[in-house]
gemmi code that builds the backbone of each chain (N, CA, C; Angstrom):
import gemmi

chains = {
    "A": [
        ("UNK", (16.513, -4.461, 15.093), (16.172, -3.132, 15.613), (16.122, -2.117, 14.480)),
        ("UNK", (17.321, -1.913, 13.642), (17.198, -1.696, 12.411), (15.740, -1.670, 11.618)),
        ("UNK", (15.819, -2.931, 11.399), (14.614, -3.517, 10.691), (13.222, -2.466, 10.579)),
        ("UNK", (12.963, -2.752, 12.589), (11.546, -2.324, 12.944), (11.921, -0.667, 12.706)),
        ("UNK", (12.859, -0.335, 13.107), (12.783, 1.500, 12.582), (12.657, 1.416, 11.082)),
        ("UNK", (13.051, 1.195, 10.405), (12.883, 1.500, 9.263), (11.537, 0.863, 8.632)),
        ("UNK", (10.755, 0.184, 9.089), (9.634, -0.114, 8.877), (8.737, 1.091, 9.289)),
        ("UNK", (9.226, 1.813, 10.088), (8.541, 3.376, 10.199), (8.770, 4.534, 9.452)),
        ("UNK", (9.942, 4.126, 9.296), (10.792, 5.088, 8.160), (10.065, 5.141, 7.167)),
        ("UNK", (10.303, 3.770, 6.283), (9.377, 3.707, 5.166), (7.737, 4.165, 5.234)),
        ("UNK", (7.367, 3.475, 6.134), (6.469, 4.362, 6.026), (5.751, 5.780, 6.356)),
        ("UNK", (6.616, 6.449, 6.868), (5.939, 7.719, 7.150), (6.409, 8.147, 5.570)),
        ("UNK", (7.693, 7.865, 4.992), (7.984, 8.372, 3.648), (6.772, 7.790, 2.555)),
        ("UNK", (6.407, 7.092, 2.733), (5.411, 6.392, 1.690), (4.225, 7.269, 1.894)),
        ("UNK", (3.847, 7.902, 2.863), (2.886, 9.205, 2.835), (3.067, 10.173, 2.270)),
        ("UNK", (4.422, 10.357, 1.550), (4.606, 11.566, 1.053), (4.351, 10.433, -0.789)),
        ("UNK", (5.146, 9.502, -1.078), (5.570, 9.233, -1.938), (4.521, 8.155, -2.735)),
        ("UNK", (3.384, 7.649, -2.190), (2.368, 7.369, -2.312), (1.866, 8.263, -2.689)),
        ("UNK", (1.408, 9.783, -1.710), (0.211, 10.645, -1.993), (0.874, 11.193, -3.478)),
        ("UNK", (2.072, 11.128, -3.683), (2.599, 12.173, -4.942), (2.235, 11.102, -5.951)),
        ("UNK", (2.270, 10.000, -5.647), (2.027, 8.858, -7.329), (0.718, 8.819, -7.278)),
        ("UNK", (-0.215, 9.110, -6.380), (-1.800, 8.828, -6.848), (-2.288, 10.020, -7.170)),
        ("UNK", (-1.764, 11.368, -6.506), (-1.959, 12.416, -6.739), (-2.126, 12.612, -8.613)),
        ("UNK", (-0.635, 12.350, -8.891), (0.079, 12.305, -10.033), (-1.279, 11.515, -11.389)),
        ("UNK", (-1.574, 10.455, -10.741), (-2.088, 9.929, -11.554), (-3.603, 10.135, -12.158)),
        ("UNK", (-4.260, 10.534, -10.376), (-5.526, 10.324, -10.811), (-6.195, 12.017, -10.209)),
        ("UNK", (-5.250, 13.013, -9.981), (-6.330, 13.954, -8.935), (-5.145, 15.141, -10.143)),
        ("UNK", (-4.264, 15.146, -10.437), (-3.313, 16.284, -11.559), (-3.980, 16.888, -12.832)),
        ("UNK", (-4.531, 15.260, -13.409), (-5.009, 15.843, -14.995), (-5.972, 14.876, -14.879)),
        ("UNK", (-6.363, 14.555, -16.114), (-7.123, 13.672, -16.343), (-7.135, 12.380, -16.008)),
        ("UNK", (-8.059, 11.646, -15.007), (-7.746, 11.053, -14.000), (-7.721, 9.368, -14.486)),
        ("UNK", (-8.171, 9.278, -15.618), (-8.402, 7.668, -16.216), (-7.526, 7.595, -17.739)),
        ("UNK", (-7.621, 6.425, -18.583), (-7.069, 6.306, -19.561), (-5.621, 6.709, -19.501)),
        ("UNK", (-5.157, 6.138, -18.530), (-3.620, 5.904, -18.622), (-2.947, 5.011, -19.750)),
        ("UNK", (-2.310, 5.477, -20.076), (-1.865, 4.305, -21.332), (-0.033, 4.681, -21.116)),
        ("UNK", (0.346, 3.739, -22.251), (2.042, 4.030, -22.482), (2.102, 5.113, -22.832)),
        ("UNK", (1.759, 6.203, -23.510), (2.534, 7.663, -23.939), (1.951, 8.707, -22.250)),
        ("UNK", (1.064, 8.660, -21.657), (1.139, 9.103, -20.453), (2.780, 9.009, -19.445)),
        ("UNK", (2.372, 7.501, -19.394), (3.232, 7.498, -18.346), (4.527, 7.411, -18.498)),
        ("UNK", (4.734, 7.501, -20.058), (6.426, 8.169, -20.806), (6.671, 9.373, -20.513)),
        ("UNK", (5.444, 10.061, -20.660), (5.252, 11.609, -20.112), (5.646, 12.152, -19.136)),
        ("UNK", (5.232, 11.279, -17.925), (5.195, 11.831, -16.566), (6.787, 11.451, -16.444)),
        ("UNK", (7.644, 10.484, -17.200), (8.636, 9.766, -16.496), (9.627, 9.996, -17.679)),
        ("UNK", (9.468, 11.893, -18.250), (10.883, 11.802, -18.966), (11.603, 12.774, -17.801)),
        ("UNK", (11.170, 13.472, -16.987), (12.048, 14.180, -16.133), (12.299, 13.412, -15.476)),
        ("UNK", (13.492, 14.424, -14.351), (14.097, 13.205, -13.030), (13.284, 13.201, -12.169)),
        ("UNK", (12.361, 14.795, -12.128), (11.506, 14.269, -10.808), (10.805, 12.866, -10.645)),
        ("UNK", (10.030, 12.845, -11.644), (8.902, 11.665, -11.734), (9.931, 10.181, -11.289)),
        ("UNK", (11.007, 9.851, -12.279), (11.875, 9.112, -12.233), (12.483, 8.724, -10.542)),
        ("UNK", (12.774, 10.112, -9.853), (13.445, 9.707, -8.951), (12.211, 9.401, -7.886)),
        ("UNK", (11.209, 9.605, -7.884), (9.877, 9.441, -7.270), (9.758, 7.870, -7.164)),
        ("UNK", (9.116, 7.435, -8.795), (8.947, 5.965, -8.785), (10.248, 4.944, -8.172)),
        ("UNK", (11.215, 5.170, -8.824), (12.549, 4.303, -8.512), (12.651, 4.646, -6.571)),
        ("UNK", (12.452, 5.751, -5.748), (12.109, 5.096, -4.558), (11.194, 4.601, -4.424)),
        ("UNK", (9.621, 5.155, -4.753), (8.770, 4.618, -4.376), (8.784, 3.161, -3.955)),
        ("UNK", (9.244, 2.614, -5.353), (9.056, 1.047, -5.273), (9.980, 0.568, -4.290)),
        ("UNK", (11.178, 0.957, -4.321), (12.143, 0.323, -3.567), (11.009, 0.642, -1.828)),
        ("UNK", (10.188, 1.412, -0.887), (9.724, 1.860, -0.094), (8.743, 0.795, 0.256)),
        ("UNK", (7.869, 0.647, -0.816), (6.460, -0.464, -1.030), (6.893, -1.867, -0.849)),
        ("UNK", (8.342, -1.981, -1.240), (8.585, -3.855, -1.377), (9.082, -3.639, 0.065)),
        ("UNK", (9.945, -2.624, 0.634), (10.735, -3.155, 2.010), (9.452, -3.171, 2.613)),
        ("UNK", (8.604, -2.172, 3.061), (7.590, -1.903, 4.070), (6.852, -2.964, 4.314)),
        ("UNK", (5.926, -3.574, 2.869), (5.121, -4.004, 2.409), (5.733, -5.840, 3.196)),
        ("UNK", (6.821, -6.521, 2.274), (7.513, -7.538, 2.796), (7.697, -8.136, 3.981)),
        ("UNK", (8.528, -6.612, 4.451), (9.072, -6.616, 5.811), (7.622, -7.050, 7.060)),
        ("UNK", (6.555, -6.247, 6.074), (5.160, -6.259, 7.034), (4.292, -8.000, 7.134)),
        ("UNK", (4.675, -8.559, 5.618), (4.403, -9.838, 5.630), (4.800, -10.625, 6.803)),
        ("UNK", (6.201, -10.559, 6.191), (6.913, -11.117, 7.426), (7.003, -11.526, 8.943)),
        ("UNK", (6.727, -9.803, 8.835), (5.986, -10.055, 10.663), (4.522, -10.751, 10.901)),
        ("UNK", (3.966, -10.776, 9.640), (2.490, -11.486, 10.231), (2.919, -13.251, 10.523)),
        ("UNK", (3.660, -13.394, 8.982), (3.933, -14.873, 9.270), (4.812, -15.194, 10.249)),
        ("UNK", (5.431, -14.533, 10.848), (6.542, -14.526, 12.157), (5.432, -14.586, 13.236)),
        ("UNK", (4.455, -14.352, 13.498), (3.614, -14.417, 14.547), (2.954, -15.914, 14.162)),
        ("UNK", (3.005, -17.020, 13.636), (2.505, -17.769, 13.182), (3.922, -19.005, 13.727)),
        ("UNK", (4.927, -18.700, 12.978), (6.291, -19.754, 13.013), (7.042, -18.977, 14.260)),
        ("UNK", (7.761, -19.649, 15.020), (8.674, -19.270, 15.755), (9.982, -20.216, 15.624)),
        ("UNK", (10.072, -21.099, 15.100), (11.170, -21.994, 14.964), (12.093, -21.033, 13.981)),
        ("UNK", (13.379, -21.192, 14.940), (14.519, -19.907, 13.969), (14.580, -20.382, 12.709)),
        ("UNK", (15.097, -22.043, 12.328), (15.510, -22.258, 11.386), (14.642, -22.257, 10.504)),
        ("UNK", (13.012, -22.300, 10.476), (12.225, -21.786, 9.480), (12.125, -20.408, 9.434)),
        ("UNK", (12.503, -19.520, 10.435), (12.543, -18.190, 10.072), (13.723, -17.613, 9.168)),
        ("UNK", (14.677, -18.333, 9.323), (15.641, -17.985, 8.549), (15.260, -18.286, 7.176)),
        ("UNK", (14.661, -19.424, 7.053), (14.176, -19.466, 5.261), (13.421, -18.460, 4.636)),
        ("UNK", (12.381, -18.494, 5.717), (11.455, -17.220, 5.477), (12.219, -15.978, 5.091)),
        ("UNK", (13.179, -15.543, 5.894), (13.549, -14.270, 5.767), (14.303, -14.221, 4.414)),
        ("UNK", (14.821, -15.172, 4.254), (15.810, -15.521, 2.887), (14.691, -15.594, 1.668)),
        ("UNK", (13.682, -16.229, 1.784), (12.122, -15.961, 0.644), (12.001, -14.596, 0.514)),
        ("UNK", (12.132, -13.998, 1.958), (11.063, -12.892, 1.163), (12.513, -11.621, 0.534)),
        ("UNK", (13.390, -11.780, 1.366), (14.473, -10.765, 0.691), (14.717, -11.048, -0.937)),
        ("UNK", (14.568, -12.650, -1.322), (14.909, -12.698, -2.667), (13.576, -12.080, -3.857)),
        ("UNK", (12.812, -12.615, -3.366), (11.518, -12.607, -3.648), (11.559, -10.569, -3.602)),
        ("UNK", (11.622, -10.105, -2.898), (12.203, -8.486, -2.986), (13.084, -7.942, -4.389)),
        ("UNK", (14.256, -8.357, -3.955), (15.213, -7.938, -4.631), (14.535, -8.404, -6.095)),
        ("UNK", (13.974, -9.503, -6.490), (13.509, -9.895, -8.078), (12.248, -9.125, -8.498)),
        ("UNK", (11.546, -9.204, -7.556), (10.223, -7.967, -7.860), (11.067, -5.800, -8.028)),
        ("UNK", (12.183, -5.901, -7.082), (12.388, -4.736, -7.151), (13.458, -4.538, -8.919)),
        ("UNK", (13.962, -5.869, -9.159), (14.327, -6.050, -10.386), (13.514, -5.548, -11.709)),
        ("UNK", (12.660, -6.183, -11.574), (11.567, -6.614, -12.516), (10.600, -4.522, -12.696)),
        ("UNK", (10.585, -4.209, -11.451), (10.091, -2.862, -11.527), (10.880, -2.297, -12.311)),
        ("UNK", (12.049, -2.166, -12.005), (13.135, -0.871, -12.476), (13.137, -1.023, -13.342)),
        ("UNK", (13.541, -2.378, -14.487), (13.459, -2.879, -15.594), (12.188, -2.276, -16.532)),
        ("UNK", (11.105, -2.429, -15.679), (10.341, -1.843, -16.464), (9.388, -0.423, -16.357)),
        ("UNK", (10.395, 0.213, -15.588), (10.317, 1.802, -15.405), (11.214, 2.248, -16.207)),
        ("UNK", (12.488, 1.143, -16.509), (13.255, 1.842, -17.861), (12.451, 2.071, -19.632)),
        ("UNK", (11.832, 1.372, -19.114), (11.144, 0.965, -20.493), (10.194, 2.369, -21.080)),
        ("UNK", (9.660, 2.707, -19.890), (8.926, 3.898, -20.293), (10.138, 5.351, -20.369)),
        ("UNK", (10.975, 5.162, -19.715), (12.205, 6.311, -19.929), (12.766, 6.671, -20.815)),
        ("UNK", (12.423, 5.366, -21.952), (12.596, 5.552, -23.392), (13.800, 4.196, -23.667)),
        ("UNK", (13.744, 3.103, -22.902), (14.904, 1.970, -22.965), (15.337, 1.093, -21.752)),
    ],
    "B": [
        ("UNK", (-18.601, -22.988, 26.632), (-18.342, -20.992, 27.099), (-17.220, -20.790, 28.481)),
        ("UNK", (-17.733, -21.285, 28.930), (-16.752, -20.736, 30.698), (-15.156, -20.631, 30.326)),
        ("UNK", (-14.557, -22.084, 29.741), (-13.428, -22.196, 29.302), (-13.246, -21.020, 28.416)),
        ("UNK", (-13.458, -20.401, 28.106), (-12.445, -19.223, 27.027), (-13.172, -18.156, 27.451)),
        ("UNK", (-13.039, -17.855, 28.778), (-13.920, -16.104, 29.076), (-12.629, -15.366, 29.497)),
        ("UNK", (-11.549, -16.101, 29.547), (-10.343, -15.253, 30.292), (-9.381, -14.957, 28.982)),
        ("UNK", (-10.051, -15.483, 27.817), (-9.016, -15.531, 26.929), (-9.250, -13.742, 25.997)),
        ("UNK", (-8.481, -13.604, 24.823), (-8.940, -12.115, 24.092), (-9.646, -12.437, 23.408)),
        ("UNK", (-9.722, -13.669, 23.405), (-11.148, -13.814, 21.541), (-12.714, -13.469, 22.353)),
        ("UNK", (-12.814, -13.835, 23.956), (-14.226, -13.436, 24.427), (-14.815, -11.834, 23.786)),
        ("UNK", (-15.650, -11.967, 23.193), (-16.776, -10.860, 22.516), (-16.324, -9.579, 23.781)),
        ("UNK", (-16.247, -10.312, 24.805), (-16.303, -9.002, 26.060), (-15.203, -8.712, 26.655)),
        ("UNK", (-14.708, -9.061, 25.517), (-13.179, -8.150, 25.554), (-12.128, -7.301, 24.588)),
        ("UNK", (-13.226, -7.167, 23.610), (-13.060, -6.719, 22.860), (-12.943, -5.350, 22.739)),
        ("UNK", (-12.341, -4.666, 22.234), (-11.653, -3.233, 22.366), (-11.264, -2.350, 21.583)),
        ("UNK", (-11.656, -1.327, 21.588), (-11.009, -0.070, 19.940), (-9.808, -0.723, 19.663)),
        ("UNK", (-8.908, -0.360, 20.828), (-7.465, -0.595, 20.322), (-7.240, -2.142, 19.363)),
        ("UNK", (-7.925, -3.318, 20.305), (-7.925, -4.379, 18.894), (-8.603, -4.066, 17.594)),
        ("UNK", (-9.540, -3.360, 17.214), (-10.285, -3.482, 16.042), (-9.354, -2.224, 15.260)),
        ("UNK", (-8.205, -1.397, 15.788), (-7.382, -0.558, 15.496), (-6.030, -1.660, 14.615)),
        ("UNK", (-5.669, -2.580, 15.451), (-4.562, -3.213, 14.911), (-5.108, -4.373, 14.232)),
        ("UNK", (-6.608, -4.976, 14.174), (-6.733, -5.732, 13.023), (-6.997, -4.916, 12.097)),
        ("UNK", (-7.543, -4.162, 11.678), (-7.756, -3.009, 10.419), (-6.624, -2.785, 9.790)),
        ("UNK", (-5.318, -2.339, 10.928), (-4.270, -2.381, 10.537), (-3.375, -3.884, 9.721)),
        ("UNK", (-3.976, -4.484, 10.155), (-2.898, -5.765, 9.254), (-3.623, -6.251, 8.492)),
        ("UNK", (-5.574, -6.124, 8.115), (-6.343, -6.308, 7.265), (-5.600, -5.465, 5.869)),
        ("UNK", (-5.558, -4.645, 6.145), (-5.257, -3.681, 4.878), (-3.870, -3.595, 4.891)),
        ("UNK", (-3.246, -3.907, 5.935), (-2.230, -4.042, 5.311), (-1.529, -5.023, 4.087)),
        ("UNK", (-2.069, -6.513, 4.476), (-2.132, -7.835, 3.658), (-2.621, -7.125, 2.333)),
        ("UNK", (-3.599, -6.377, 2.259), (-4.416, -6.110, 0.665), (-3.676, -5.606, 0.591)),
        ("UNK", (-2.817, -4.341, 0.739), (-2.077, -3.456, -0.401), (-0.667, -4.078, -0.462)),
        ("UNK", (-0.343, -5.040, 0.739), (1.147, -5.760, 0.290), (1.196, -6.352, -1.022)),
        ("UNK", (-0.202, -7.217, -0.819), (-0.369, -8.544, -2.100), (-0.711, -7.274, -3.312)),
        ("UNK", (-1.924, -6.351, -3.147), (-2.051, -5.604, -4.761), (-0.300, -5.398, -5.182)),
        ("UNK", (0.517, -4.796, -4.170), (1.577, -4.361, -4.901), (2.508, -4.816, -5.550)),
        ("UNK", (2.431, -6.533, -5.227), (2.997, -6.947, -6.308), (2.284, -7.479, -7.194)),
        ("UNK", (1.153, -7.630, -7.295), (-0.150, -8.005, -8.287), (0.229, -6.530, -9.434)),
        ("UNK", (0.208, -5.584, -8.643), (0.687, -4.048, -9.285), (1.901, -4.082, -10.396)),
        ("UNK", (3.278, -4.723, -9.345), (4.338, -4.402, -10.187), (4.007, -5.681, -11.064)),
        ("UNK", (3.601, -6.578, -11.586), (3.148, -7.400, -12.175), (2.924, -7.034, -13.341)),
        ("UNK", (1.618, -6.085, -13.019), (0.539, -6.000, -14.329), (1.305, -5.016, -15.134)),
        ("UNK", (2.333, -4.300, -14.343), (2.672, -2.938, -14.788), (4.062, -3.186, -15.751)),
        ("UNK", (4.412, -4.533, -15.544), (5.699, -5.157, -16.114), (5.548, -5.442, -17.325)),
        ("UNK", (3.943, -5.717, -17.718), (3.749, -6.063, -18.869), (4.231, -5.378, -19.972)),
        ("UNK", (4.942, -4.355, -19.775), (5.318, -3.218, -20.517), (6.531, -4.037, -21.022)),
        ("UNK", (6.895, -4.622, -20.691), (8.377, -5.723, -20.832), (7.809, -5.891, -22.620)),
        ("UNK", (6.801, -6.515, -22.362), (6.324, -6.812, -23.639), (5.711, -6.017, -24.852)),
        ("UNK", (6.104, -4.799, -24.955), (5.520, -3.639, -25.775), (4.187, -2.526, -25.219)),
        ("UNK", (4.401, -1.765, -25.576), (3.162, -0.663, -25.342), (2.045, -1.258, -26.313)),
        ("UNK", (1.938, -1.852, -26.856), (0.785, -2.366, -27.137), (0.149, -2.859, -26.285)),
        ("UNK", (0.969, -4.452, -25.622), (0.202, -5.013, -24.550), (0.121, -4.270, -23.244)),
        ("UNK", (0.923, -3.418, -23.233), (0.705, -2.436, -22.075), (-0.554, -1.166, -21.791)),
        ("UNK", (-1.138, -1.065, -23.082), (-2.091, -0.505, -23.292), (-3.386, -1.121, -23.405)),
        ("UNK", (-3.159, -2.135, -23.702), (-4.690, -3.165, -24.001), (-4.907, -3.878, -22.254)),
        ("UNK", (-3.832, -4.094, -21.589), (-4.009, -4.333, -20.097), (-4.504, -2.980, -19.289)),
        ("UNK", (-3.917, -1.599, -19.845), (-4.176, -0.899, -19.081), (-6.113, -0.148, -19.176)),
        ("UNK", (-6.589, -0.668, -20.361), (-7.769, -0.210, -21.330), (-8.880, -1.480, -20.506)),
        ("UNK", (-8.287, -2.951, -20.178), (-8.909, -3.463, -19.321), (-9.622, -2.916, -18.051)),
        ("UNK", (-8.152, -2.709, -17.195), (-8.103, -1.902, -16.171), (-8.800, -0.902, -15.648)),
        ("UNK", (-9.038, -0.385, -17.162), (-10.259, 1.378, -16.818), (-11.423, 0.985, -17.066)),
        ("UNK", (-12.199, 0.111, -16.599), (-13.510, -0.449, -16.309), (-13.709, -0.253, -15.125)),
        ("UNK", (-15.384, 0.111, -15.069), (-15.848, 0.913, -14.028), (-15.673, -0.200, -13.106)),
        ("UNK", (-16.020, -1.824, -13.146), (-16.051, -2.848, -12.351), (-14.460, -2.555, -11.244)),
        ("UNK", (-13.390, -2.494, -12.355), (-12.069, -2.061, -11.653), (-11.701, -0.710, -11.243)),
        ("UNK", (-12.557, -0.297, -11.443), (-12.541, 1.610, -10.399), (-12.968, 1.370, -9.123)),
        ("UNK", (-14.145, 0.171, -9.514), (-15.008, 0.129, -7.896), (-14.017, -0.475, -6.626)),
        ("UNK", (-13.523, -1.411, -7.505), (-12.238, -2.322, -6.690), (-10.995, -1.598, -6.514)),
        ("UNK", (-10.667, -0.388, -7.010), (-9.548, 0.243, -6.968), (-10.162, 1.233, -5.961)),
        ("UNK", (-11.405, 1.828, -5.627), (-11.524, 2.978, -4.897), (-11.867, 2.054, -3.291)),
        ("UNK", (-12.212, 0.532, -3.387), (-12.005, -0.095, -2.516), (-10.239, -0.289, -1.407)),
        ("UNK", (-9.272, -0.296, -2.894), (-7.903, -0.515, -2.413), (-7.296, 1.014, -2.009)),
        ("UNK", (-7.880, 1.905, -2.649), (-8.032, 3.174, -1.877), (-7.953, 3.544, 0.087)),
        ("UNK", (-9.509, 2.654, -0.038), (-10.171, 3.525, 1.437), (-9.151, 2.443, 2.669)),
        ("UNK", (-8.523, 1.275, 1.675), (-7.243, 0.285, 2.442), (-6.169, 1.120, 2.684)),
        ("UNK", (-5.466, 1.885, 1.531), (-4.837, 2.623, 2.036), (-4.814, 3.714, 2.378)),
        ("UNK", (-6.092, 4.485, 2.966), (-6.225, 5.805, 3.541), (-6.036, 5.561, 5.322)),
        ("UNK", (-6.827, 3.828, 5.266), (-6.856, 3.978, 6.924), (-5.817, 3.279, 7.039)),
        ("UNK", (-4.851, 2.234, 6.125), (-3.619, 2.152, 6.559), (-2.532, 3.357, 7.320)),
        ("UNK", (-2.256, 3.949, 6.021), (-1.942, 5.175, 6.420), (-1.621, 5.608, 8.042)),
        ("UNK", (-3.476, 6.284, 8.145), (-3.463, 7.140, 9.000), (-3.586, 6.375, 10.381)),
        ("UNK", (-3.997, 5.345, 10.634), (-3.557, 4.170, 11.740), (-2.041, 4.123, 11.687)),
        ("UNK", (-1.104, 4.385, 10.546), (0.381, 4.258, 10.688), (1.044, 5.553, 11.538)),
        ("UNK", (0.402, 6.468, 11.039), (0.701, 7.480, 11.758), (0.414, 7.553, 13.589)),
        ("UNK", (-0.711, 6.931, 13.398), (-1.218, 6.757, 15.049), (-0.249, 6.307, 15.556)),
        ("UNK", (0.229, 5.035, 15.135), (1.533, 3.864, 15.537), (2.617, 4.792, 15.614)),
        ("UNK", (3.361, 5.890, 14.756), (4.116, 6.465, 15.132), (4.326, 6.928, 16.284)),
        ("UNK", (2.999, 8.036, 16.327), (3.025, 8.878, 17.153), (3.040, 8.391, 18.523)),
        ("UNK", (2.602, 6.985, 18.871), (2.521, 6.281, 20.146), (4.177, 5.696, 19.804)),
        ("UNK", (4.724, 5.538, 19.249), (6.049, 5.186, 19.522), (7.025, 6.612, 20.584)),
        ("UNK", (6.381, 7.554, 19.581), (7.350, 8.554, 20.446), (6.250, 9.447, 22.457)),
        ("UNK", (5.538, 8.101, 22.337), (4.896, 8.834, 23.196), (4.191, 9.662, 24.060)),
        ("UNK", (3.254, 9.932, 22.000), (2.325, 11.144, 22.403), (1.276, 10.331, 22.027)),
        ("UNK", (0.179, 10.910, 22.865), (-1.131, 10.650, 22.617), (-1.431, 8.945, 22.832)),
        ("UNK", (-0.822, 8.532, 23.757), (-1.070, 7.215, 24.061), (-2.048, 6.929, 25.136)),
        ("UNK", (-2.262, 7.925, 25.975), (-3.531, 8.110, 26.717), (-4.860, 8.142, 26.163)),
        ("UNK", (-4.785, 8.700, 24.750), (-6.225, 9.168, 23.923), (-5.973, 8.196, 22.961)),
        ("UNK", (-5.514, 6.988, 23.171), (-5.570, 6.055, 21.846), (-7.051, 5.558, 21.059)),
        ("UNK", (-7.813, 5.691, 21.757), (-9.281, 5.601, 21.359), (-10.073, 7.108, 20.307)),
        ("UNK", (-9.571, 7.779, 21.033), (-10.373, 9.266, 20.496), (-9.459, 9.481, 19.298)),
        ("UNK", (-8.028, 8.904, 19.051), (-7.158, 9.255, 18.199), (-7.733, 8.266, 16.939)),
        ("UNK", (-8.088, 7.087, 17.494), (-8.456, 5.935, 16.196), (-9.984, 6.582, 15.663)),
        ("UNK", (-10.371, 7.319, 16.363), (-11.998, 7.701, 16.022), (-11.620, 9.264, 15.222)),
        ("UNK", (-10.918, 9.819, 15.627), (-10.346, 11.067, 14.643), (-9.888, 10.187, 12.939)),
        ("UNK", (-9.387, 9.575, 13.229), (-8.339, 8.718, 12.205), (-9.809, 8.302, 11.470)),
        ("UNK", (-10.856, 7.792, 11.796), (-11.576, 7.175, 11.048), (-12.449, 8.410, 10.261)),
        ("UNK", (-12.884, 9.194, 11.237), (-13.394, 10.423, 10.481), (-12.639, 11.075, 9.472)),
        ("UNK", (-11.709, 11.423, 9.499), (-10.611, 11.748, 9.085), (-10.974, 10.914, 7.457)),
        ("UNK", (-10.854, 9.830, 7.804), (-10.250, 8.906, 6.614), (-11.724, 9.094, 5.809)),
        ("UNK", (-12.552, 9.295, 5.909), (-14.089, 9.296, 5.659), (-13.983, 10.487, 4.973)),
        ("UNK", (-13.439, 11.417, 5.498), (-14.025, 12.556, 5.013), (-12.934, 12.842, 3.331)),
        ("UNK", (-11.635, 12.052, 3.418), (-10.920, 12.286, 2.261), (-11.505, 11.394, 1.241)),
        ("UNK", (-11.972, 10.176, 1.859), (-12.825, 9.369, 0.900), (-13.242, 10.089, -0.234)),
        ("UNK", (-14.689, 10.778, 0.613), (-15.659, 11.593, 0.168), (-15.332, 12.017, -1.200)),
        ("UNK", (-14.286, 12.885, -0.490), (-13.669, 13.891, -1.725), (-12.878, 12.607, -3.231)),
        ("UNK", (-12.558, 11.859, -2.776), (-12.070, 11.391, -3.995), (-12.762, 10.533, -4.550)),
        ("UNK", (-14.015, 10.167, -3.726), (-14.827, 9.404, -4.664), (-15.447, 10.364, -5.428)),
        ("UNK", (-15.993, 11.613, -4.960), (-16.702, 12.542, -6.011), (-16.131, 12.879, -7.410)),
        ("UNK", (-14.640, 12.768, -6.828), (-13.654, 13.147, -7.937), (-13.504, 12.053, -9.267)),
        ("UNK", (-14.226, 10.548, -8.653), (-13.831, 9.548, -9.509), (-14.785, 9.430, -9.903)),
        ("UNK", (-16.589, 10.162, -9.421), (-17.669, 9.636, -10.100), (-17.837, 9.902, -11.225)),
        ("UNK", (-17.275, 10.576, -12.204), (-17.479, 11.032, -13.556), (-17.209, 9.544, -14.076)),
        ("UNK", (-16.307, 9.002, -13.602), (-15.458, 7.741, -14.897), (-15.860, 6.253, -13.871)),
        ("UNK", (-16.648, 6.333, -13.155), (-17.573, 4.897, -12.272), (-18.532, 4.599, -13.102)),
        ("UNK", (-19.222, 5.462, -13.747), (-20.853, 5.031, -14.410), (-20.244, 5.099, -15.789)),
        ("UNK", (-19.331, 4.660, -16.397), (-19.271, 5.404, -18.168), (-19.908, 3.947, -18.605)),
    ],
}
model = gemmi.Model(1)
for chain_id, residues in chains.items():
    chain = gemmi.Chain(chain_id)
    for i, (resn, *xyz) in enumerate(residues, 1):
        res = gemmi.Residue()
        res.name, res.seqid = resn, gemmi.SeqId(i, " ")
        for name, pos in zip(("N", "CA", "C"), xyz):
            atom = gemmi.Atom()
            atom.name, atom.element = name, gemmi.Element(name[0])
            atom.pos, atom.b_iso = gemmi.Position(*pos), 0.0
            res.add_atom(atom)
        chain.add_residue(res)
    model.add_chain(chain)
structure = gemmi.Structure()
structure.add_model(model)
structure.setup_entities()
């Protein structure tokens, strides 16, 4: 129950937090030739920072969680759903790894 | 034919509201999979701003603007079909679910517009 609310959650927030990262990127300044000293730019304050670091965390639950339910309409046997659900949470948590890791990188480390 | 006229796949039963919730999980699948195709490409940074720049210098090819303003108009009518879904959760506008998906599409058309104009400078370089 959880779950499905916050699958709304996320996304009504991803309308705000989406429109601010594409905004950001392509409709603010100059809309192409993004490179590494840009997006060091955008991501030495906290705003930008605290933007991306939800963003992503928003995109993997929503996004996942949304997989999930397609392939859940496909399998109904619990004990393959339970694997499933255990795939895609890890499969989450290592992609949401792998982001932050390299949102530090542009933060300067 | 006779055998499957009672079923939903018959042509003549087909309905806004279905072509509302396949659109919805069409685009939804594309921007799930770009986004980690996304945090992917974007990781490459792991490996220096060099290679992070020569991937991103790929990237700004008009071929991949066309395909990016494609993953765009995925998530404009994601979006605003999400919002529809809200708003029928709390029980508004569930009577006009048709006129609401046809607002939603205009809607989504008309922001297009505007951001493709905005991207045609850097489509033809």
């Amino acid at each position: 129950m959880l779950e499905w609310l916050l699958q709304r959650l996320t996304g009504a927030f991803l309308l705000f937090f989406l429109g601010a990262h594409l905004w950001a990127l392509h409709l603010a300044e100059d809309g192409r030739d993004i490179d590494f000293q840009k997006a060091a730019q955008r991501l030495d304050g906290p705003f930008f920072q605290i933007i991306y670091i939800v963003l992503i965390g928003l995109v993997l639950y929503h996004g996942l969680y949304g997989l999930r339910g397609i392939i859940f309409d496909l399998v109904t046997k619990p004990g393959k759903r339970i694997a499933i659900t255990w795939g895609f949470t890890l499969l989450g948590l290592l992609a949401f790894l792998v982001a932050i890791r390299s949102v530090m990188i542009f933060m300067g480390g | 034919m006779k055998f499957w006229k009672h079923t939903d796949i018959n042509p003549a039963h087909y309905a806004i509201g279905m072509w509302a919730w396949a659109l919805h999980r069409a685009t939804g699948i594309v921007i799930a999979l770009y986004s980690l195709a996304h945090i992917s490409v974007l990781s490459t940074v792991l490996f220096g701003s060099g290679a992070f720049d020569s991937v991103m210098r790929f990237l700004s090819q008009p071929l991949m603007l066309w395909l990016e303003l494609g993953l765009l108009a995925a998530i404009i009518l994601h979006g605003l079909n999400g919002i529809r879904i809200i708003l029928f959760d709390f029980g508004i506008g569930v009577r006009h679910q048709k006129e609401i998906f046809i607002f939603n599409m205009v809607v989504g058309v008309f922001i297009f517009i505007i951001v493709f104009f905005k991207a045609l400078p850097y489509l033809s370089r």
